[in-house]
N, C-alpha and C positions, 0 to 999 in steps of 0.2 A: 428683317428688323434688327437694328443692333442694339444688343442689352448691356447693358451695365455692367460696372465692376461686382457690385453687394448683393443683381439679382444672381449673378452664378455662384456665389459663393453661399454655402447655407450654416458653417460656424454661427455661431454668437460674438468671438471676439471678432468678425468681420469690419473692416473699414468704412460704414457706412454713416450717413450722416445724421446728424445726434437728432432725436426725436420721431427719426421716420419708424423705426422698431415698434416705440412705442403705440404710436400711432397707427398701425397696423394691428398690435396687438386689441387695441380698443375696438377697430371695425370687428375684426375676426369672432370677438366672442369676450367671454368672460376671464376676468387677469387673472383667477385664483386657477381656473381650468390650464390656462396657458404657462402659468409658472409648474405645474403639477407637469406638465406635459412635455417640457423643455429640461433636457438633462442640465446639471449644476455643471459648473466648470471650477476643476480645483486651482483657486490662485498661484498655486505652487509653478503647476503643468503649463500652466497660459502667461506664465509671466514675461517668459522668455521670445515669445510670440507676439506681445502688446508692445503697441507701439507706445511710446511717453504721452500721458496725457489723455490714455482711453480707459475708459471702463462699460467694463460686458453690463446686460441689463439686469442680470441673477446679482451682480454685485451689486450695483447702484441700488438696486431692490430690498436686498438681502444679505448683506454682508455675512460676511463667516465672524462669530465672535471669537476674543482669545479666550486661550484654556487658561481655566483657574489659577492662579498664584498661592502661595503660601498651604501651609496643614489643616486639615478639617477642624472645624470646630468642635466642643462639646457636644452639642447640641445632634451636629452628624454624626460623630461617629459613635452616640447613643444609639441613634437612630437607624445605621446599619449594622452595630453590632450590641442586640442588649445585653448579654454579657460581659461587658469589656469593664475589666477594672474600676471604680471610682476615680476622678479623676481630683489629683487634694486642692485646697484652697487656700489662697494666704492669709496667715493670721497677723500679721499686719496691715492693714491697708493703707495704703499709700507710697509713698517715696521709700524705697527702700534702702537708705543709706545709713552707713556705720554709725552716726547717733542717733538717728529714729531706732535702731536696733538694740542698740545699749540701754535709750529709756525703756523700750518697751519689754527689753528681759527683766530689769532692775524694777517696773513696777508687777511684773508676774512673779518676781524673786519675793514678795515681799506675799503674795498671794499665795507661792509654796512653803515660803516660812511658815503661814499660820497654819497650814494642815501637817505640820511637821511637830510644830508646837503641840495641836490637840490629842495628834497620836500621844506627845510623849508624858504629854497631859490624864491621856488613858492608862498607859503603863505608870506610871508611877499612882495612880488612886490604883488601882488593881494591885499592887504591890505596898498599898496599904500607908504611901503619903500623900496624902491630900490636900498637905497646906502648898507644896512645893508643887504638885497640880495645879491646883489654884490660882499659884502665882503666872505659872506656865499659860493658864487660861487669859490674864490679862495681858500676856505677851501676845496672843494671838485678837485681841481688841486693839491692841495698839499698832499691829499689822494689819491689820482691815485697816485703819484710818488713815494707814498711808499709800496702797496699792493705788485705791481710787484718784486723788489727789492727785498725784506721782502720773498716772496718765492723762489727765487734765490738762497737766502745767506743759506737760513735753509734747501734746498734742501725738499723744498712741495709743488712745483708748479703740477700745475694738470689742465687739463682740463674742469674740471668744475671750477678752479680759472680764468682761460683765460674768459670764458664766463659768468661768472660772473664780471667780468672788463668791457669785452664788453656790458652788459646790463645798469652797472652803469654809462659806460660815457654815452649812450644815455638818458637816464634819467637826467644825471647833465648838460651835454655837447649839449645834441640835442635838448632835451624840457626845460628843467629849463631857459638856458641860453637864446636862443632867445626871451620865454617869457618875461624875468627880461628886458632883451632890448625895447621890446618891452610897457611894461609898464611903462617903463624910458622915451623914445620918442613921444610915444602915443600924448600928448598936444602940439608937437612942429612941428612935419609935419605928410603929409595925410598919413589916416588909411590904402588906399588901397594899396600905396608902401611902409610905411614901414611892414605891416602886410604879404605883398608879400613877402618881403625882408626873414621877420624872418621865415616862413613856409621854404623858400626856403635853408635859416639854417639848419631845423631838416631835411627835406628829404637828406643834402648833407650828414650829419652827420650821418646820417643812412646808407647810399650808402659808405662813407668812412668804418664807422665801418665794415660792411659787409663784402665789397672787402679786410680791414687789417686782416680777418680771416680767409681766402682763399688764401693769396699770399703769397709767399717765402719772409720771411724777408732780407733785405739788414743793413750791417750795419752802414753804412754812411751815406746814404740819405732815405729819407721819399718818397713816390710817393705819392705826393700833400702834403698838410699843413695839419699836426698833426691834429686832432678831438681835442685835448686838448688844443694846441697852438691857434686856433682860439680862443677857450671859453673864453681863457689867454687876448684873445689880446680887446674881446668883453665887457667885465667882468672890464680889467681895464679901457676901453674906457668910462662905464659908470659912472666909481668911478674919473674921471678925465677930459672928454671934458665938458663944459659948454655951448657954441653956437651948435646949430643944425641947419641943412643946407640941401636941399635936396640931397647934394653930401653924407652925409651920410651914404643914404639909398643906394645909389650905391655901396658906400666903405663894408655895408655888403652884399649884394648880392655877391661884387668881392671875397670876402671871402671868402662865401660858396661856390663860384664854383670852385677857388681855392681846396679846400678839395678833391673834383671828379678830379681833373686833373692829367693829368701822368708828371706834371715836379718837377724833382729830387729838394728837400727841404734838406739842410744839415742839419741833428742835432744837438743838444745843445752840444756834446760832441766836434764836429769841431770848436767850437770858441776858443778850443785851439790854434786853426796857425793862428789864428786872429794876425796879429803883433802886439808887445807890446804897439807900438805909437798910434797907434788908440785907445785904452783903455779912457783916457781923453777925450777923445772927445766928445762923446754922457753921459759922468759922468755930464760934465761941461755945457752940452745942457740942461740938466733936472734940474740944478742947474737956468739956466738963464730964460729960459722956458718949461715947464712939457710938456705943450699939441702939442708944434709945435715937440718939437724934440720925445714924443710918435709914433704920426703920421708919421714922417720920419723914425724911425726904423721899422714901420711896412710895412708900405713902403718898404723900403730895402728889406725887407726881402721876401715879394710878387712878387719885380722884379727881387731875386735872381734864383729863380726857374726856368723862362722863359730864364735867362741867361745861368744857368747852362747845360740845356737843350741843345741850340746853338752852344756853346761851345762840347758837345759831340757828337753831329750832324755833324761840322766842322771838327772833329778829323777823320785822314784817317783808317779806319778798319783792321785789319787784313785781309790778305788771306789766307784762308782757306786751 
């Protein structure tokens, strides 16, 4: 009997014609047995051997994949090594070109400004001037209003620009400032309430900044009085009351807890529907008297909160 070319030969890359393999395979038994059973052939070895146009059935079956391209991820080489250094983040996101980099130093420049100002804010009341503190204090209100801004308009805000705003108010706003009060007062009523008073400053200032990093922003109202707007209101009180009183010391405790409280504060941006007639009014108060009409707009504005509040409380809700 004469046999074949493909039955003598028992390779895999054999000559034989396409499907009979197969098909053989199928009578014989099970594919997963037959593949387990059937040594691989390395493409390398058989290349030289294949004729144009064939492929063995481990290939057509099973290809060899390629090896990986490029370096491990974070992720891996966490994973194989948990010790392995942190690996850093960029504190830009996005495009990384020479003026996204300019803005985004210049609105952080404006964020290190103000914790430069509070320091030197602190040394000078510890060195016993406080008016010049003081003023120091408004130079760091006037850099907070422009960090934010500054990366808005240039599109470089970032998260690590958010928190680092948040560390500089507490630095200008939560310690600078009740110290500077503090060391302004100090000779004119007791240590233990006003020093209660101004501790009770930096924990609300803390507690505000905190909770303003965790909440859904609103864009009308404040929930409690601004971390800035107190500093504003403490800061010029010192460059401006002359008599000291133990009411004082209440007016900044009311302050600070002010900041922790949930009643809606309108923004600076709402004094537009402020009616035009009222404008004069408080111009021509500061004209007559600085300190009484100071005190009344802060005022106002302490007891607009608690109104605002009432007034939405009194409004009938929707139903649902």
């Amino acid at each position: 009997m004469r046999t074949t070319p493909w039955r003598r030969r028992r390779v895999t890359d054999s000559p034989r014609p396409a499907g009979r393999g197969l098909a053989r395979l199928r009578r014989s038994g099970s594919l997963a047995r037959r593949l387990v059973a059937i040594r691989p052939i390395h493409p390398i070895r058989t290349l030289g051997r294949r004729r144009a146009g064939q492929t063995s059935v481990i290939e057509s079956i099973a290809p060899v994949s390629p090896a990986p391209v490029g370096l491990p991820t974070t992720s891996q080489v966490r994973e194989s090594d948990p010790d392995a250094p942190p690996v850093p983040i960029s504190l830009l996101p996005g495009e990384h070109t020479p003026a996204r980099r300019f803005y985004f130093a210049l609105a952080n420049a404006c964020t290190v400004t103000s914790i430069l100002l509070g320091m030197g804010a602190v040394m000078l009341a510890l060195n016993g001037q406080v008016q010049i503190a003081a003023a120091l204090l408004l130079g760091c209100i006037v850099m907070d209003a422009l960090d934010g801004p500054l990366a808005r308009k240039f599109g470089v805000s970032s998260p690590f620009g958010a928190q680092m705003d948040s560390l500089a108010d507490m630095c200008s706003f939560g310690i600078a400032t009740p110290l500077v009060v503090f060391q302004a007062l100090s000779n004119d009523l007791p240590t233990w309430a006003l020093g209660g008073a101004c501790a009770l400053v930096a924990v609300c200032a803390a507690i505000r900044l905190a909770r303003f990093n965790v909440s859904p922003k609103d864009g009308r109202y404040f929930s409690g009085v601004p971390t800035t707007l107190a500093a504003t209101v403490l800061a010029i009180g010192t460059l401006l009351l002359t008599g000291t009183h133990l009411v004082v010391t209440v007016g900044i405790a009311v302050l600070a807890l002010m900041m922790v409280s949930g009643f809606p504060y309108a923004k600076l941006s709402q004094l537009r529907k402020v009616p035009a007639w009222l404008w004069p009014l408080p111009i021509v108060g500061l004209l007559l008297d600085m300190e009484i009409t100071f005190l009344v707009l802060v005022a106002i504005y302490l007891v607009s909160g608690p109104l605002l509040w009432a007034v939405h409380r009194r409004r009938p809700q929707p139903a649902l």
